[in-house]
Residue frames as qw, qx, qy, qz and C-alpha x, y, z in Angstrom:
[[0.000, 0.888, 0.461, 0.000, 0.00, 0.00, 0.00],
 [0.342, 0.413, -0.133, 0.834, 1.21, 3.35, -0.50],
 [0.191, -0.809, -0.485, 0.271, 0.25, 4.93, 2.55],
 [0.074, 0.926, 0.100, 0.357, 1.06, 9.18, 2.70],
 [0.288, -0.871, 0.308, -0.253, 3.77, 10.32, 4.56],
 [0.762, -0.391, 0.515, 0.038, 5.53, 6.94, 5.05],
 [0.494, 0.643, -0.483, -0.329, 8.54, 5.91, 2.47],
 [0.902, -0.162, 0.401, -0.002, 9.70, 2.49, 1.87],
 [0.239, 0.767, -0.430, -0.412, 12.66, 2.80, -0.17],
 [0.026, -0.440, 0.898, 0.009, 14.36, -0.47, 0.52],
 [0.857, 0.078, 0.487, -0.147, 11.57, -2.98, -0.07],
 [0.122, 0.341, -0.839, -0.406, 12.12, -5.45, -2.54],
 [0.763, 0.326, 0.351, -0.433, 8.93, -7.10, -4.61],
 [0.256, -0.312, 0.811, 0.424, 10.45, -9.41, -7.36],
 [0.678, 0.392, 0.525, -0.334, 7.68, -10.25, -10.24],
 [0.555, 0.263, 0.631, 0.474, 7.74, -11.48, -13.81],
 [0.226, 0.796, 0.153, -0.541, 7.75, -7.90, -15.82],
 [0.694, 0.682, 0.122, 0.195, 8.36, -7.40, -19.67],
 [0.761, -0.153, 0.019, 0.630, 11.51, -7.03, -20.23],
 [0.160, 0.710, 0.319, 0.608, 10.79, -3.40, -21.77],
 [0.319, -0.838, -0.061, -0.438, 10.15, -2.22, -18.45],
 [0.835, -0.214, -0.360, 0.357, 12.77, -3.84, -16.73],
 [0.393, 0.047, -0.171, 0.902, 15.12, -0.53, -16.68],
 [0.018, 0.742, 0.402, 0.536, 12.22, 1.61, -15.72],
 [0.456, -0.834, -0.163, -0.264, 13.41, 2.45, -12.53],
 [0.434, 0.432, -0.661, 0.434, 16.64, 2.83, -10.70],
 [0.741, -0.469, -0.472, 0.093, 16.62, 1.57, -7.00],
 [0.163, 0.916, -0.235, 0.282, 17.84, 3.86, -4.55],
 [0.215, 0.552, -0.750, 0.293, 21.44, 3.02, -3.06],
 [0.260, -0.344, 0.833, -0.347, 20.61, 1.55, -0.01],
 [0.902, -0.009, 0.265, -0.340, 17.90, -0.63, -1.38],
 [0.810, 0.407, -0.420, -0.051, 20.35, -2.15, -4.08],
 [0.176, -0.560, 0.593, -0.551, 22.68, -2.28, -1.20],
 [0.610, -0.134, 0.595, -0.506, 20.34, -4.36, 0.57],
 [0.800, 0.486, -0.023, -0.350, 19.25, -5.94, -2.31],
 [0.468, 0.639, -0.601, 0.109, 23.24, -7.36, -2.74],
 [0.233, -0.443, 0.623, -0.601, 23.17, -8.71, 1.08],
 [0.451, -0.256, -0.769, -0.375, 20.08, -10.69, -0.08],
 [0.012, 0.300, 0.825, -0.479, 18.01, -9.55, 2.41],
 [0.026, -0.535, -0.644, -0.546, 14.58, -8.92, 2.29],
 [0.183, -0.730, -0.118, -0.647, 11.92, -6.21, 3.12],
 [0.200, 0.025, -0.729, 0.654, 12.81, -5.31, 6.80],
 [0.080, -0.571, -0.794, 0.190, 10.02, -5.71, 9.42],
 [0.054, 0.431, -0.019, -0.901, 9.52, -1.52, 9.29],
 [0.141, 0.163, -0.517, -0.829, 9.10, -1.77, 5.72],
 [0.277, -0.192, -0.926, -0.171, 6.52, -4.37, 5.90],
 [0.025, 0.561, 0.566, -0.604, 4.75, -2.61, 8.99],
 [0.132, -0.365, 0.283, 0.877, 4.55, 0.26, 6.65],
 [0.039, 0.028, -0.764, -0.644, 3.76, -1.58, 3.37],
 [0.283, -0.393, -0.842, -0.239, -0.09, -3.27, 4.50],
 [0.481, -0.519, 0.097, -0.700, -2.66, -1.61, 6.74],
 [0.423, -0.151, -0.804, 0.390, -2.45, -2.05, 10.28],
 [0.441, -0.764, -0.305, -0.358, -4.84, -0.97, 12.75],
 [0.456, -0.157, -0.572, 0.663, -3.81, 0.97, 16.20],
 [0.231, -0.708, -0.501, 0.440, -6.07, 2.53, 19.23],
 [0.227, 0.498, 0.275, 0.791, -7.00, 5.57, 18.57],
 [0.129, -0.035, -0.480, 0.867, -7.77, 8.67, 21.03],
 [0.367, 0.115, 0.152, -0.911, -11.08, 9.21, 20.19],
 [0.425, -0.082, -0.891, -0.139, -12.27, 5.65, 20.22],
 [0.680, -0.252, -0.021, -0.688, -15.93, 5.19, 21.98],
 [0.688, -0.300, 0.576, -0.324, -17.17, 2.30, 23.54],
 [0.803, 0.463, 0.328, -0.182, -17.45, 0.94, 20.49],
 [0.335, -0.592, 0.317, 0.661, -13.95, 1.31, 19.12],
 [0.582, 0.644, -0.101, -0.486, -13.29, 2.55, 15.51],
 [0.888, -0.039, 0.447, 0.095, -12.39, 0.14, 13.31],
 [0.202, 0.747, -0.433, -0.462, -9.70, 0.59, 10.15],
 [0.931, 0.187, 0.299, 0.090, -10.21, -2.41, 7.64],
 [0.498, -0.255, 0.435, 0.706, -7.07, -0.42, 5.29],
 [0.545, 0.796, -0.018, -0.263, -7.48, 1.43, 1.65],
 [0.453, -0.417, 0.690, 0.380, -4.69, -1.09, 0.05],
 [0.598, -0.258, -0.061, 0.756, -3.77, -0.18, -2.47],
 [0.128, -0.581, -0.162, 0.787, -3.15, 3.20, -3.91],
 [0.648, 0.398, 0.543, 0.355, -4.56, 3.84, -6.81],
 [0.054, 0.968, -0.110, -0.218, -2.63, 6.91, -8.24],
 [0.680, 0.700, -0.087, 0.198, 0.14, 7.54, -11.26],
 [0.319, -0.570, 0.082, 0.753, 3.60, 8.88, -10.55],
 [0.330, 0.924, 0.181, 0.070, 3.79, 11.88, -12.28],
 [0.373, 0.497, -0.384, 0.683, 6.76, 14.44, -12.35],
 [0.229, -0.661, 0.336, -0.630, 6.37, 15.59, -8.70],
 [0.944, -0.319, 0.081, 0.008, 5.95, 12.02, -7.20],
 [0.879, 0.149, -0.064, 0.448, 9.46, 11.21, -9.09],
 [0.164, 0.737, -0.234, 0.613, 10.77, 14.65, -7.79],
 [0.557, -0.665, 0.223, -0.445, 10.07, 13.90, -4.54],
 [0.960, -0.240, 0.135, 0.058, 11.75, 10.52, -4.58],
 [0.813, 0.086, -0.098, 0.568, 15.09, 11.98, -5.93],
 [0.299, 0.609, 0.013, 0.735, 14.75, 14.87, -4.87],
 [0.144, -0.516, -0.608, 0.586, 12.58, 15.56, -1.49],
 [0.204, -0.121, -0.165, -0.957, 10.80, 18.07, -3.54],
 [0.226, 0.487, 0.723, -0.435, 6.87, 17.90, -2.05],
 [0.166, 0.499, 0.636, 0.565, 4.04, 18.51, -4.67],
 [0.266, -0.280, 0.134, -0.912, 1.71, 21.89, -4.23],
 [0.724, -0.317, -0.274, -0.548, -1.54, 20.03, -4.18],
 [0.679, -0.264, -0.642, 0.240, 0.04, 17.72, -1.27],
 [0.118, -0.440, 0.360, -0.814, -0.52, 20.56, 1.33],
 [0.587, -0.165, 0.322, -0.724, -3.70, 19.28, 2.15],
 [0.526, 0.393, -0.741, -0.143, -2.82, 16.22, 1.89],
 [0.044, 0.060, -0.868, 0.491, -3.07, 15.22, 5.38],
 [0.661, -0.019, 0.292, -0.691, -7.03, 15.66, 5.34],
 [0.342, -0.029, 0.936, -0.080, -8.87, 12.91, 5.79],
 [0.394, -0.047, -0.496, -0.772, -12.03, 12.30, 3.75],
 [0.471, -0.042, 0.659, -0.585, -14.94, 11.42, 5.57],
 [0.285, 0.069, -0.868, -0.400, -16.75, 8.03, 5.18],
 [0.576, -0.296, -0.079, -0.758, -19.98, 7.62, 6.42],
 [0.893, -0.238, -0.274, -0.265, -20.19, 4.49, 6.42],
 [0.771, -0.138, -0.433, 0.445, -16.67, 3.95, 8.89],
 [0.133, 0.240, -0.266, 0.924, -16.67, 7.62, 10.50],
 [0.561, -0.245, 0.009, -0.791, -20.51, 8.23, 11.04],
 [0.610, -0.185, 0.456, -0.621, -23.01, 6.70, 13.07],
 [0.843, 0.198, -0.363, -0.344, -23.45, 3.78, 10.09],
 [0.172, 0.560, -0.740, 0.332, -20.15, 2.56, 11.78],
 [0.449, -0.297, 0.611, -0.580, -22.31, 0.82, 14.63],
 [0.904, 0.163, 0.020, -0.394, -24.09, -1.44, 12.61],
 [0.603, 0.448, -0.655, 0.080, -20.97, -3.49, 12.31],
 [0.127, -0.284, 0.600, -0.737, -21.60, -3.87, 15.94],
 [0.669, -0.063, -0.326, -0.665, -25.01, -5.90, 15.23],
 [0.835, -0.103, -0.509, -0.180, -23.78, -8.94, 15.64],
 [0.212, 0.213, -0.656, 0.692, -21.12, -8.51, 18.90],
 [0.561, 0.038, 0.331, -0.758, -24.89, -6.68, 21.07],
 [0.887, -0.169, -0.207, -0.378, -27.27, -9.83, 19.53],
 [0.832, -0.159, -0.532, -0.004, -25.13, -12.22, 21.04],
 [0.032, -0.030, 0.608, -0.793, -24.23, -10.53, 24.55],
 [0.534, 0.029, 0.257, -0.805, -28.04, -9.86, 24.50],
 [0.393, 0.036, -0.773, -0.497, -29.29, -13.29, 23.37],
 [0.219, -0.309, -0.889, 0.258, -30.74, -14.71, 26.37],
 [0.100, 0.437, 0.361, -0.818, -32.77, -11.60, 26.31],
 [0.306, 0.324, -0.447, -0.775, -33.55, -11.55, 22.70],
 [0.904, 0.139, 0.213, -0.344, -36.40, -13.97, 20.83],
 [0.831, 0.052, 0.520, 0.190, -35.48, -16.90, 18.86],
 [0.478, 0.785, 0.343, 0.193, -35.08, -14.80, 15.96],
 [0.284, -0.929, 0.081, 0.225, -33.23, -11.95, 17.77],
 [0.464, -0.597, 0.463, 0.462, -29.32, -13.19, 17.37],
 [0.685, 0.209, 0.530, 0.454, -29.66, -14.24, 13.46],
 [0.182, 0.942, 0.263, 0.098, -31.60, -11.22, 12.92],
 [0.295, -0.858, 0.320, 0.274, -28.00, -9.29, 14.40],
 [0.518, -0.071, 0.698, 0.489, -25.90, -11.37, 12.02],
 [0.395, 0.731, 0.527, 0.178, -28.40, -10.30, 9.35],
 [0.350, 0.917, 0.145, 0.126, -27.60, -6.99, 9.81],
 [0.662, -0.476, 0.453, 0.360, -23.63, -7.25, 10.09],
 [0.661, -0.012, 0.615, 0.430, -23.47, -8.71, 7.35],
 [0.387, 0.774, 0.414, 0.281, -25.54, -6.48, 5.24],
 [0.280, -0.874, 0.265, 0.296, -23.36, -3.26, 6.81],
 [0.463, -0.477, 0.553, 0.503, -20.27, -5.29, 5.34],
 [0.453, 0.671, 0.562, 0.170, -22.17, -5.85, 1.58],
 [0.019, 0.969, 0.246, 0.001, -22.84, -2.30, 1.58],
 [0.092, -0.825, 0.403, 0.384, -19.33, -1.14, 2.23],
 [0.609, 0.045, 0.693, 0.383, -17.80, -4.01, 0.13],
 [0.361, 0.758, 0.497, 0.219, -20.04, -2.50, -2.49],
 [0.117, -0.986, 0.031, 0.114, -19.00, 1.41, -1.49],
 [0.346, -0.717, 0.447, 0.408, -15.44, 0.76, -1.63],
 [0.635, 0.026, 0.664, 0.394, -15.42, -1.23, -4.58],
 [0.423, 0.753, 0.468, 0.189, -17.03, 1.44, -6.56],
 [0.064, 0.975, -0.173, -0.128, -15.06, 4.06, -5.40],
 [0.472, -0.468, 0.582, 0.469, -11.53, 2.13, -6.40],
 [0.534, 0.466, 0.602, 0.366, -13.31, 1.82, -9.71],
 [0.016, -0.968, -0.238, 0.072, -14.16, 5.49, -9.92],
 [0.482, -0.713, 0.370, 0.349, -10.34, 6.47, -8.53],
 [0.527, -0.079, 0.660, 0.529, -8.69, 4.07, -10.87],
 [0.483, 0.725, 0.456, 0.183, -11.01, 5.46, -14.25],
 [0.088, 0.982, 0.164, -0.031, -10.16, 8.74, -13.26],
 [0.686, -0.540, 0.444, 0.201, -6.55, 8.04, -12.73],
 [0.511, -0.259, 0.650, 0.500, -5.80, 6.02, -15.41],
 [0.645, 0.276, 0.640, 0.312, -8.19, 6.52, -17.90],
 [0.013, -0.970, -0.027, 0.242, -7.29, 10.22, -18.40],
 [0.437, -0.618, 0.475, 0.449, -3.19, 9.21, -18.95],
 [0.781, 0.593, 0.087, -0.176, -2.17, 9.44, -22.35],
 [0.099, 0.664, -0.740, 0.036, 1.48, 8.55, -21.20],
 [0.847, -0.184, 0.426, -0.260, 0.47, 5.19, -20.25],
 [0.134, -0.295, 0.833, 0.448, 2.66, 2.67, -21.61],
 [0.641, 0.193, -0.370, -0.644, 0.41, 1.34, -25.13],
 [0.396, 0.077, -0.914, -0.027, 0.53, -2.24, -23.81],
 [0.234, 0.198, 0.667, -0.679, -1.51, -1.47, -20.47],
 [0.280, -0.418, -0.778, -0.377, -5.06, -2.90, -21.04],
 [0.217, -0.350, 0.180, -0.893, -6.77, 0.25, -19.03],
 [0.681, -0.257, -0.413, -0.547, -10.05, -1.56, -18.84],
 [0.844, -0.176, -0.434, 0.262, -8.69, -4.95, -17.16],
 [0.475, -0.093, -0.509, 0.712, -6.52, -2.97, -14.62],
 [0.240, -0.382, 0.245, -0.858, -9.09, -0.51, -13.74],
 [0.859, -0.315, -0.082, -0.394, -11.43, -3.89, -12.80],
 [0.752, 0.149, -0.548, 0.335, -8.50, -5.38, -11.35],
 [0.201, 0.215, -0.539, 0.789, -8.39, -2.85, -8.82],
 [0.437, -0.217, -0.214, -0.846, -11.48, -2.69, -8.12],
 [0.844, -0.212, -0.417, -0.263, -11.93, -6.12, -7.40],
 [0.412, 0.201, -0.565, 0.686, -9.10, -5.79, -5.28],
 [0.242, -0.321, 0.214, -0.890, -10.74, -3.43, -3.18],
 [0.701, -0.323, -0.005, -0.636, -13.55, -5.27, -2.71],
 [0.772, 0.131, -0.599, 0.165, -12.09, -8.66, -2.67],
 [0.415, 0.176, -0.545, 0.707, -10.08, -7.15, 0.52],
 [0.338, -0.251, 0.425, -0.801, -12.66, -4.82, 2.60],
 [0.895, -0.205, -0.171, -0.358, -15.40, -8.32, 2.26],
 [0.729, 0.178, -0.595, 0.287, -12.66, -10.62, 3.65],
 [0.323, 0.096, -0.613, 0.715, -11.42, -8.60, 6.16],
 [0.404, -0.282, 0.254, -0.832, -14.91, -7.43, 7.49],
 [0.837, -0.212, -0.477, -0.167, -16.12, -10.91, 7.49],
 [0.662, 0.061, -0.629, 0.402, -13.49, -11.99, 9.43],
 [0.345, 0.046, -0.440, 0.828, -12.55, -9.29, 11.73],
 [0.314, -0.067, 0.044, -0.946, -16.49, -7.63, 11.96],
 [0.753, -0.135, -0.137, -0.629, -18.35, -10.66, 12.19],
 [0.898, -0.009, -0.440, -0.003, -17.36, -14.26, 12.24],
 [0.459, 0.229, -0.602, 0.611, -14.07, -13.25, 14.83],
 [0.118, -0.224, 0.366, -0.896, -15.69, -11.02, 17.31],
 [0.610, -0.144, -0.264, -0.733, -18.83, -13.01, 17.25],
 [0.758, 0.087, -0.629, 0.153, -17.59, -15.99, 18.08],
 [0.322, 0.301, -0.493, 0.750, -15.49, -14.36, 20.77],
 [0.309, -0.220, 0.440, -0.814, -18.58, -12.90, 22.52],
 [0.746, -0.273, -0.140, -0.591, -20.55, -15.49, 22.37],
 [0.617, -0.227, -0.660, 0.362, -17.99, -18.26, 23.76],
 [0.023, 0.267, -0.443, 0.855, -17.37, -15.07, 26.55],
 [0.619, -0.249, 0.079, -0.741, -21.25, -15.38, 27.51],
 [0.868, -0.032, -0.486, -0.098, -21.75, -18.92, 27.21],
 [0.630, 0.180, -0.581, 0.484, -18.37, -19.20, 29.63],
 [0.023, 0.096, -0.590, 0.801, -19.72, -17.15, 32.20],
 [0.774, -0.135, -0.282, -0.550, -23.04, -18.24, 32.01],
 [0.844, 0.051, -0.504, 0.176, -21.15, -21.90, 33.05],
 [0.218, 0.188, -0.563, 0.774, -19.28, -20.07, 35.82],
 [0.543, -0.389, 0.005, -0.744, -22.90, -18.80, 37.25],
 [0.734, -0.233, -0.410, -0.489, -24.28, -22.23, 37.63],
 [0.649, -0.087, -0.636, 0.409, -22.21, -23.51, 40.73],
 [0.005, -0.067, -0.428, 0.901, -22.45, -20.33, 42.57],
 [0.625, -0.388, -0.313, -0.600, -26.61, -20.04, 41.97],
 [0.733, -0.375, -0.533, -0.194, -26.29, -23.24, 44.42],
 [0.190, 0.285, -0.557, 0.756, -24.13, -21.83, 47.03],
 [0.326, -0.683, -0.606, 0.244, -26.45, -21.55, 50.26],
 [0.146, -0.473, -0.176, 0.851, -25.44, -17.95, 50.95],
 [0.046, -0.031, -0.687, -0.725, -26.01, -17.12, 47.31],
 [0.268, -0.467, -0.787, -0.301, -29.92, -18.46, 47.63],
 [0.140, -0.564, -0.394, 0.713, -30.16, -16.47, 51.12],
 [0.136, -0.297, 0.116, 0.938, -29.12, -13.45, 49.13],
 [0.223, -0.311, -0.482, -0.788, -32.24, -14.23, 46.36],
 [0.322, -0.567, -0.701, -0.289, -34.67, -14.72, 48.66],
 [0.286, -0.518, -0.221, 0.775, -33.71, -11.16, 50.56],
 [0.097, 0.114, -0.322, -0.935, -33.86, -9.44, 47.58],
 [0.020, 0.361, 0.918, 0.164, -37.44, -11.27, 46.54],
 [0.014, -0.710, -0.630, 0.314, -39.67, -9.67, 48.50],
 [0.049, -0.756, -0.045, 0.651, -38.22, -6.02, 47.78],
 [0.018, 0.128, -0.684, -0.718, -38.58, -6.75, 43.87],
 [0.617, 0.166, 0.219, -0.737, -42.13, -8.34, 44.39],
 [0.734, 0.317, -0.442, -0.406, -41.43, -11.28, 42.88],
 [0.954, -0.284, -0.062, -0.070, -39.82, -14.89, 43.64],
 [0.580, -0.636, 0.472, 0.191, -36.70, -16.17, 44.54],
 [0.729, 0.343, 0.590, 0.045, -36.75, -18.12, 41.52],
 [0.230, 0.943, 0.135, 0.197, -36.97, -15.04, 39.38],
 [0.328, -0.860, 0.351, 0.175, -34.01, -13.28, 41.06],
 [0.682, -0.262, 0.621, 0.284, -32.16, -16.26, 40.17],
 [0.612, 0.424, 0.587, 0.318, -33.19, -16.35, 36.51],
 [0.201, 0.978, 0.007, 0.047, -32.76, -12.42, 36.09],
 [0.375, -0.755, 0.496, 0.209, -28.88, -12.96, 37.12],
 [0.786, 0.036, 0.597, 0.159, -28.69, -15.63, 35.23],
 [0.462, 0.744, 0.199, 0.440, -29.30, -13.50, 31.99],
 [0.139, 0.986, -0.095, 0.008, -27.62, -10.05, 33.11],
 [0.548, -0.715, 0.349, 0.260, -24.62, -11.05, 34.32],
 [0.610, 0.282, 0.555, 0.490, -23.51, -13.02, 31.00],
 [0.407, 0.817, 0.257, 0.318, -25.09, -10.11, 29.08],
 [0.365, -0.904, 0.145, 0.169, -22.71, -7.67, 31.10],
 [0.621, -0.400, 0.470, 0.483, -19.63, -9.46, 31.01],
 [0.647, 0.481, 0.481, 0.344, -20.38, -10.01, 27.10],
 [0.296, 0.885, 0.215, 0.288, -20.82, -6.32, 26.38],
 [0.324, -0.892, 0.286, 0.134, -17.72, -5.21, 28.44],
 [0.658, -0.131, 0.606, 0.427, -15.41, -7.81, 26.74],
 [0.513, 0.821, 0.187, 0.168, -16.72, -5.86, 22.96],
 [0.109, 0.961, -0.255, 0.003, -13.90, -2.69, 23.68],
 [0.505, -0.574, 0.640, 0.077, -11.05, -5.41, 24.65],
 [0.725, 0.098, 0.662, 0.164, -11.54, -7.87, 21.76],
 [0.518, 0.827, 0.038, -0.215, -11.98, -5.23, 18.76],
 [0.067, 0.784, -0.603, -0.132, -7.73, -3.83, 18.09],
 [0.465, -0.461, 0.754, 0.046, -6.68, -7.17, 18.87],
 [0.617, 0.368, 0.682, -0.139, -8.84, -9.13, 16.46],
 [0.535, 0.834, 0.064, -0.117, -8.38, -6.72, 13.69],
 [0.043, 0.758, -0.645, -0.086, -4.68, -6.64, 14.02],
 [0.755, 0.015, 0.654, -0.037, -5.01, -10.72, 14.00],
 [0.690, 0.431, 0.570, -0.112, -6.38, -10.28, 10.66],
 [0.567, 0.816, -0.108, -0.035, -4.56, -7.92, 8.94],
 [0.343, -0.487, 0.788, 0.153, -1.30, -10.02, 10.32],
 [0.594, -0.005, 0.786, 0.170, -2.87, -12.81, 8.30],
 [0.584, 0.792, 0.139, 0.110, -3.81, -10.95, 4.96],
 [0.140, 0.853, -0.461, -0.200, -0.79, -8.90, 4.88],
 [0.304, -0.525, 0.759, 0.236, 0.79, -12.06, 4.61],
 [0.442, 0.245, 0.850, 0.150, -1.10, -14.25, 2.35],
 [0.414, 0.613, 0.664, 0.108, -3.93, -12.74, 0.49],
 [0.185, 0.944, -0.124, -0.242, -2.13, -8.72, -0.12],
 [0.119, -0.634, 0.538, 0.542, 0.95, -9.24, -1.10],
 [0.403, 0.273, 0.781, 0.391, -0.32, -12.11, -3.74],
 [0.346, 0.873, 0.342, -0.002, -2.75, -9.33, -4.98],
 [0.065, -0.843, 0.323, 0.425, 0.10, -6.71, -5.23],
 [0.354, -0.343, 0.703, 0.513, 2.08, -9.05, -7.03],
 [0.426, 0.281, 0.717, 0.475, -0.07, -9.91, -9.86],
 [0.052, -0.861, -0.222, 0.455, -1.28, -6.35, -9.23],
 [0.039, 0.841, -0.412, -0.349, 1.92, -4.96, -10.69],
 [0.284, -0.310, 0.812, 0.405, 2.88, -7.93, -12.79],
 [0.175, 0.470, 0.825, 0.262, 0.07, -9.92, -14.74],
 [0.063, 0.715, 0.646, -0.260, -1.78, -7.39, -14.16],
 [0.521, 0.360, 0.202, 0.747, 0.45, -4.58, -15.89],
 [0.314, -0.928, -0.192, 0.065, 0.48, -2.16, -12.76],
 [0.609, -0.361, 0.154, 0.689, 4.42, -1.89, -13.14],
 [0.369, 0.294, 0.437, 0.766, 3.75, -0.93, -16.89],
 [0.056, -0.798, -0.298, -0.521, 1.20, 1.79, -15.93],
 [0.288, 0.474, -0.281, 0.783, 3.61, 3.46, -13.48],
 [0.532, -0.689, -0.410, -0.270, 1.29, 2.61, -10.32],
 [0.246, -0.764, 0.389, -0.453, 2.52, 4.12, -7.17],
 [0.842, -0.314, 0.236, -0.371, 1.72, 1.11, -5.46],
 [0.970, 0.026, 0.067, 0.233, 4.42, -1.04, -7.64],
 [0.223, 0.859, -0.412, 0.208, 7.11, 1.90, -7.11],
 [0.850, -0.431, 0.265, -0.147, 8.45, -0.74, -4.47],
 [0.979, 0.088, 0.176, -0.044, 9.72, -3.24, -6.67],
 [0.017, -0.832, 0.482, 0.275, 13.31, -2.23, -6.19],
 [0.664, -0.383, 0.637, 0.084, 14.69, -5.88, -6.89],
 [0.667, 0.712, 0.147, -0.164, 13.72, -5.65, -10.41],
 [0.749, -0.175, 0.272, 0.579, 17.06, -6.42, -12.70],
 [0.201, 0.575, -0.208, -0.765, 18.35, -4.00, -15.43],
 [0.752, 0.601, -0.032, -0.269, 17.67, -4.14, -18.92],
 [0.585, 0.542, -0.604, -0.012, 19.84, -7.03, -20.42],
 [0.094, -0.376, 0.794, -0.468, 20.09, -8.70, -16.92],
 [0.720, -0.011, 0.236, -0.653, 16.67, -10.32, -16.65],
 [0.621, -0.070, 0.780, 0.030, 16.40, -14.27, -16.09],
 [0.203, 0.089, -0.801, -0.556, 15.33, -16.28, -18.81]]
């Protein structure tokens, strides 16, 4: 991913490129450097390279979540390559740092990803219907961005690439503007399954179940029974009752206090196991099959290991 503000000179992304484009880039010193040592991308670069998720200061009960925006879809131009041999900084990157708001991961929509974590803390409270119905909407939340993001990397990339009339004549515009695209989506439906529904779901509902299981030895305690059939009277109801209202809050408590502790961790889980497996294989055929090297993507400026012209394997 290209992120803003964060260079990675010294990776090193090896992929099958036309030999045409082999010399299209020099590498700077210390990657070739590195690149002689045979070592690969250091653990920085790599932090760097994939979206990672960390706490944030103005996280709610409900913390925000950051599924990534891997990758970038954006040309170099002259002022990108100025800035990499030069440290020159474009004009239009002043305001660069703003953020662009997303409704559907900034605004209130944000909660509904939260659907299914609340039906199953609240199930013993909810009908039969109650916890799928929370899974129902989860899932449709994650649809809905899937959809949203995939249209805007289509949108990005059109406007991007299909504007460049330097593009190298071999780049097949079409096929790499739905390549990224599908990227996009491919990547925010994966990682919200995982890390917005099936993980965290799971999580609270073993969390309830387990203390639910802890309850049932202490209900029979003698002191424990004293204690419901003190409270009885001054509720109006039975002992019985007392017993069966703890029975449900306490689980539903624990459940919904364990939500802010299980989010960061779970999402960082997941984008430990895409960055390794299911991004870099997109990047690579990203910028190779896919003829992101040949259309000068930011995203495959990386690929320092790349031989010269006349070097290149057979």
């Amino acid at each position: 991913m290209h992120v803003a503000g964060l260079e990675c000179p010294g990776c090193s992304f090896v992929t099958q490129l036309p030999a045409k484009r082999l010399q299209r880039r020099k590498c700077p010193p210390q990657a070739v450097e590195s690149s002689k040592q045979g070592s690969h991308r250091s653990a920085d670069c790599e932090k760097d390279q994939y979206p990672r998720e960390e706490s944030s200061q103005d996280d709610d009960f409900f913390p925000r979540r950051n599924p990534g925006s891997f990758p970038a879809v954006k040309v170099s131009g002259f002022w990108g390559k100025a800035k990499d041999k030069l440290g020159f900084t474009a004009p239009e990157d002043a305001d660069s740092t703003a953020v662009e708001f997303d409704p559907l991961r900034d605004g209130p929509l944000r909660y509904l990803g939260y659907a299914n974590e609340c039906g199953e803390a609240f199930a013993a409270w909810l009908p039969p219907l109650g916890v799928p119905l929370s899974y129902a909407v989860a899932i449709s939340y994650v649809l809905v961005d899937t959809f949203d993001k995939g249209q805007r990397a289509f949108k990005c990339a059109e406007k991007e690439l299909g504007s460049r009339a330097s593009l190298h004549p071999e780049v097949n515009t079409n096929r790499l503007i739905r390549l990224l695209s599908f990227e996009r989506a491919m990547d925010t439906v994966i990682w919200q399954l995982l890390a917005s529904v099936i993980c965290p779901g799971y999580t609270i509902h073993t969390v309830v179940a387990l203390a639910h299981a802890g309850l049932i030895p202490l209900e029979h305690q003698q002191a424990v029974q004293q204690a419901f059939q003190q409270c009885a009277p001054l509720l109006s109801t039975t002992p019985d009752t007392v017993s069966a209202l703890v029975d449900k809050s306490l689980p539903t408590m624990i459940g919904l206090g364990a939500i802010p502790f299980i989010v960061h961790p779970i999402d960082n889980g997941i984008h430990y196991l895409m960055n390794s497996s299911l991004r870099p294989a997109m990047r690579k055929y990203i910028c190779g099959p896919g003829q992101g090297n040949l259309a000068d993507l930011d995203m495959c400026e990386e690929e320092c290991n790349v031989p010269e012209e006349g070097q290149a394997s057979a």
